[in-house]
PyMOL CGO cylinders between C-alpha atoms (Angstrom):
from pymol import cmd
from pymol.cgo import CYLINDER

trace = [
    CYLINDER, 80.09, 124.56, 97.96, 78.87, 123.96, 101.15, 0.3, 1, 1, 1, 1, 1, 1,
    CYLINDER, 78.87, 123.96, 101.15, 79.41, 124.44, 105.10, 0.3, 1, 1, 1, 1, 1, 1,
    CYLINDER, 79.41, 124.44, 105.10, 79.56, 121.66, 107.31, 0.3, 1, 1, 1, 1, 1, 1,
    CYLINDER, 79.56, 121.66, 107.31, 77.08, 121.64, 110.30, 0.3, 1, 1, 1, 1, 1, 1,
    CYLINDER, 77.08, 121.64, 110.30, 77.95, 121.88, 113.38, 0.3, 1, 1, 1, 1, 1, 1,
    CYLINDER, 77.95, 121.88, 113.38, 77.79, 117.57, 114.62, 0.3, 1, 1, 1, 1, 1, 1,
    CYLINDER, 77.79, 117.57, 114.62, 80.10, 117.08, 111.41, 0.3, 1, 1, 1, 1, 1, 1,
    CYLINDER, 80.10, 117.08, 111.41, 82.50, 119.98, 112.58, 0.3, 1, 1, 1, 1, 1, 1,
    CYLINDER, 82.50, 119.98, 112.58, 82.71, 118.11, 115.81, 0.3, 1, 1, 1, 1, 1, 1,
    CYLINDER, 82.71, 118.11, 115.81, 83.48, 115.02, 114.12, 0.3, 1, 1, 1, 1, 1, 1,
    CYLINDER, 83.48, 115.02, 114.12, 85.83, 116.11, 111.80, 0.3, 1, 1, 1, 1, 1, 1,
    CYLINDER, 85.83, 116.11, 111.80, 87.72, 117.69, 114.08, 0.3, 1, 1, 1, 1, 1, 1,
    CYLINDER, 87.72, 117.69, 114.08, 87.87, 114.88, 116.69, 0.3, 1, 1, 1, 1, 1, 1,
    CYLINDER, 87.87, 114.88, 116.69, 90.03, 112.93, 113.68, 0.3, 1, 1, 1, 1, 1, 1,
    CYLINDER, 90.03, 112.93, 113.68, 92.39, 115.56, 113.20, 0.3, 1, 1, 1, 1, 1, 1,
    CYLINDER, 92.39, 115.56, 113.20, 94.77, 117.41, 115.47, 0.3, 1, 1, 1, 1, 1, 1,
    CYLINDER, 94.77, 117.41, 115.47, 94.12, 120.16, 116.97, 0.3, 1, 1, 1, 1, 1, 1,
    CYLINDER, 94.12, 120.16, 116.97, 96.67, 123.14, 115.98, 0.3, 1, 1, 1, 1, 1, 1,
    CYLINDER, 96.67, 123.14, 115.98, 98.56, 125.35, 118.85, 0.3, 1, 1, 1, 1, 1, 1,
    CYLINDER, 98.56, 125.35, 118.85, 97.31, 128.16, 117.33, 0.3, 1, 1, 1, 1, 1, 1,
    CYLINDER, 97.31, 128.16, 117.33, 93.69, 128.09, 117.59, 0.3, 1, 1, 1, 1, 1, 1,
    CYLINDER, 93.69, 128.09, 117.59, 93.11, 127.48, 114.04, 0.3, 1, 1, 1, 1, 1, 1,
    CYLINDER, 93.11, 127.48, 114.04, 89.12, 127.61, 112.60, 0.3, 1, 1, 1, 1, 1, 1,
    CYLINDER, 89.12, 127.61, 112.60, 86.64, 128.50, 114.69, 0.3, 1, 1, 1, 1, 1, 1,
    CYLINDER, 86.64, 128.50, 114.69, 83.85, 128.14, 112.82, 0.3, 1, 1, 1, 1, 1, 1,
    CYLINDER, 83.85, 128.14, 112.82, 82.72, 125.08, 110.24, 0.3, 1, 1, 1, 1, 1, 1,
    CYLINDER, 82.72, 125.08, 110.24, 85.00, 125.17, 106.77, 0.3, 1, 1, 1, 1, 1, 1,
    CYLINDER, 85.00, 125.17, 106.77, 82.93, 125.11, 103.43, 0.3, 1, 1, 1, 1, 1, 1,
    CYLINDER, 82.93, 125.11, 103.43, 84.00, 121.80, 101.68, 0.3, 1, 1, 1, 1, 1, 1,
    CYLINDER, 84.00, 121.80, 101.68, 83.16, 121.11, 97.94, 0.3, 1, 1, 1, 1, 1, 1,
    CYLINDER, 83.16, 121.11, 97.94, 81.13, 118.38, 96.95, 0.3, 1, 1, 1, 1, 1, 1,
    CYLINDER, 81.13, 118.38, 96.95, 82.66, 116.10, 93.96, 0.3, 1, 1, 1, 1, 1, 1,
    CYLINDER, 82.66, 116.10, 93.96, 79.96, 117.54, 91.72, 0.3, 1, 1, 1, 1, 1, 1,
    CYLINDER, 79.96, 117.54, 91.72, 81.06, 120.89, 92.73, 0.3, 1, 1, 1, 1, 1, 1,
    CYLINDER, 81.06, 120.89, 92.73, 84.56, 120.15, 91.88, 0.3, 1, 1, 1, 1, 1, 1,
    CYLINDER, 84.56, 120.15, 91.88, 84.46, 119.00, 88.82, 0.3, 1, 1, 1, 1, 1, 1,
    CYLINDER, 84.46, 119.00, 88.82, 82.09, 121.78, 88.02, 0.3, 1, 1, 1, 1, 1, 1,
    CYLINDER, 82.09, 121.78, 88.02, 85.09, 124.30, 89.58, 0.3, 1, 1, 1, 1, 1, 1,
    CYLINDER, 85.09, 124.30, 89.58, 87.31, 122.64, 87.05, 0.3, 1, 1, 1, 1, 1, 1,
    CYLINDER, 87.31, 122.64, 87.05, 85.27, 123.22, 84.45, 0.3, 1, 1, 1, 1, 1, 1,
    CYLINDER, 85.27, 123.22, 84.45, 86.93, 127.05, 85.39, 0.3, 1, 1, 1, 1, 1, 1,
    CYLINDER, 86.93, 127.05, 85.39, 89.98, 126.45, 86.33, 0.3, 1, 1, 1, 1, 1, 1,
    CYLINDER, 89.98, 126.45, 86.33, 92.43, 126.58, 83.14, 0.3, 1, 1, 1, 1, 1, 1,
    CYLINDER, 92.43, 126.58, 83.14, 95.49, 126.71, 84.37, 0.3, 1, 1, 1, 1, 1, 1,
    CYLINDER, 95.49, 126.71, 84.37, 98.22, 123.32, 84.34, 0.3, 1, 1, 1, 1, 1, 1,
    CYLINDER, 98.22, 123.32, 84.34, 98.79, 123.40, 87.61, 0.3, 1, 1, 1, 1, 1, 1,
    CYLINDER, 98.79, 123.40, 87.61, 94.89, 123.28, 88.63, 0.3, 1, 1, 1, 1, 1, 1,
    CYLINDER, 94.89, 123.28, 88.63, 94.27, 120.67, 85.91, 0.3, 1, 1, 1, 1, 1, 1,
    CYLINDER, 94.27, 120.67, 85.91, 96.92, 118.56, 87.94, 0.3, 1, 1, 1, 1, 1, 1,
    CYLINDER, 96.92, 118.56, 87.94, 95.31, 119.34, 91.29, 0.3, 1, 1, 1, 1, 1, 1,
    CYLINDER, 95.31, 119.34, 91.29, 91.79, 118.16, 89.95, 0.3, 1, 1, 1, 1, 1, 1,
    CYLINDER, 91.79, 118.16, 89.95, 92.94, 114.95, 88.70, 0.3, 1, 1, 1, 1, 1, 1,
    CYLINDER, 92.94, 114.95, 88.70, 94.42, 114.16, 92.15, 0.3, 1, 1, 1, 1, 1, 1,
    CYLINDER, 94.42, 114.16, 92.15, 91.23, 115.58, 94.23, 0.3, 1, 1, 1, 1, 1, 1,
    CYLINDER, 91.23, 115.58, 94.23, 89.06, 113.39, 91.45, 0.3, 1, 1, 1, 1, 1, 1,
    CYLINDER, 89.06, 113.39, 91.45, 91.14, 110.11, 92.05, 0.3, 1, 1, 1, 1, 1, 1,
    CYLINDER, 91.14, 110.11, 92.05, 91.06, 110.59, 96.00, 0.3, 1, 1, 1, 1, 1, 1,
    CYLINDER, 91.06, 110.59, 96.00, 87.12, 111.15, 95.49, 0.3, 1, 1, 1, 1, 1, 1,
    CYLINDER, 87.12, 111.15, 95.49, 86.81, 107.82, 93.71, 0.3, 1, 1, 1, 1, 1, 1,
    CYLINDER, 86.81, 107.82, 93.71, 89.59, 105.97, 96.03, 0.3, 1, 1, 1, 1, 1, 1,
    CYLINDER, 89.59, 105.97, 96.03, 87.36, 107.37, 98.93, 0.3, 1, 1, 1, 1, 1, 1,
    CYLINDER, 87.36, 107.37, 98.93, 83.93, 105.75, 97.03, 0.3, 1, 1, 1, 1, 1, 1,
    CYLINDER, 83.93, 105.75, 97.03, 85.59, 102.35, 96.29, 0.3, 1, 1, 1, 1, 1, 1,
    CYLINDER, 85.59, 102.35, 96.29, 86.46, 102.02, 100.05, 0.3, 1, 1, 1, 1, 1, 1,
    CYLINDER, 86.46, 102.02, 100.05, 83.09, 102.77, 101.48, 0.3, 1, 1, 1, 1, 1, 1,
    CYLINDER, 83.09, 102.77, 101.48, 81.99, 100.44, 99.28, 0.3, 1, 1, 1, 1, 1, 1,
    CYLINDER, 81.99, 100.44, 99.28, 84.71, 97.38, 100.00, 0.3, 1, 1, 1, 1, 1, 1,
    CYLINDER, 84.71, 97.38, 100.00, 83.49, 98.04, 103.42, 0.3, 1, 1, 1, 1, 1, 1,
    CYLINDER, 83.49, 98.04, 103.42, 80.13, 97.63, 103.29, 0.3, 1, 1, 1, 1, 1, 1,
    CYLINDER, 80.13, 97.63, 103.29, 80.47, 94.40, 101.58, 0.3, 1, 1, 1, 1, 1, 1,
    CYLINDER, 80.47, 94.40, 101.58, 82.77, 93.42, 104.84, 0.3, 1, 1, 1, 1, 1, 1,
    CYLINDER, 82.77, 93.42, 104.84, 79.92, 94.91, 107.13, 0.3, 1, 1, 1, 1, 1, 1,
    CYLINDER, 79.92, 94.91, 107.13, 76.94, 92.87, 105.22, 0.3, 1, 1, 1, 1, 1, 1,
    CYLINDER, 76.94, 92.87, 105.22, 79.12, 89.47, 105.62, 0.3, 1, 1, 1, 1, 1, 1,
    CYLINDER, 79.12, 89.47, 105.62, 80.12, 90.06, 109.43, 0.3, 1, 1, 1, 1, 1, 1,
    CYLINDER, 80.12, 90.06, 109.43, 76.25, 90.69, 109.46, 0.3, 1, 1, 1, 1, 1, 1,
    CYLINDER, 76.25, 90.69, 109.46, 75.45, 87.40, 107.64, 0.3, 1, 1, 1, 1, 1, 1,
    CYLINDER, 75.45, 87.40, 107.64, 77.59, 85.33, 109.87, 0.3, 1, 1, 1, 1, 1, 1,
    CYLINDER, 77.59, 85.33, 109.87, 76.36, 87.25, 112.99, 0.3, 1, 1, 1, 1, 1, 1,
    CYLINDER, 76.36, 87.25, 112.99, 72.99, 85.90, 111.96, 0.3, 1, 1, 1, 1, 1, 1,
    CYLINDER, 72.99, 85.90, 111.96, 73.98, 82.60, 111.28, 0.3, 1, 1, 1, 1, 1, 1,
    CYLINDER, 73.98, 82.60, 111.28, 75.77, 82.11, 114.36, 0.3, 1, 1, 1, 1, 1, 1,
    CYLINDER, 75.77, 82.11, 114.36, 72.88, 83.75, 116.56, 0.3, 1, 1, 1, 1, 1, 1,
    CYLINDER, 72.88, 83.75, 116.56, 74.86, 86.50, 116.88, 0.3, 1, 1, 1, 1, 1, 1,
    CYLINDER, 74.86, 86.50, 116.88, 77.61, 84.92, 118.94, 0.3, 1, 1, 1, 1, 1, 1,
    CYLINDER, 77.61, 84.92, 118.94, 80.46, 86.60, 117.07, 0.3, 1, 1, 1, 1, 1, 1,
    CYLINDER, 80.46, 86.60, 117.07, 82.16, 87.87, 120.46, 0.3, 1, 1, 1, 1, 1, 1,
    CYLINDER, 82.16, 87.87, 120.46, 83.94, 84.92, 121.12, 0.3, 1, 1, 1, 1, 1, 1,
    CYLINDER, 83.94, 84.92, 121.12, 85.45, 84.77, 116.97, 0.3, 1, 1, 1, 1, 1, 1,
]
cmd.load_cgo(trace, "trace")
């Protein structure tokens, strides 16, 4: 477990809305995937057996886009170089 700095804070909550409330006023700890699975490794229960299995799949979901769109980013790259980097008018 660890706590976000302060720049990732910021960025996390500009993606999310803000709360009436007040909500947080300081950065949340967040779990790495590592840590997860090594929580789970705790965690006996059914009903946190389910949750991990979700968290797990939304981990890998979350690596198999980053990586779908870094393949995008390296061909828009590639054709940006082909083209001499005239890709505002496509």
């Amino acid at each position: 477990m660890l706590r976000l700095t302060d720049t990732e804070w910021q960025s996390l909550k500009s993606q999310i809305a803000p709360s009436n409330w007040g909500g947080t006023r300081k950065p949340p700890k967040v779990l790495t995937e590592q840590g997860l699975a090594m929580l789970s490794g705790v965690l006996n229960s059914d009903r946190a057996i389910l949750v991990n299995i979700q968290i797990m799949r939304v981990f890998t979901k979350i690596r198999q886009m980053l990586t779908e769109n870094m393949d995008l980013r390296l061909a828009i790259q590639s054709i940006e170089q082909k083209t001499s980097g005239n890709t505002q008018s496509i």
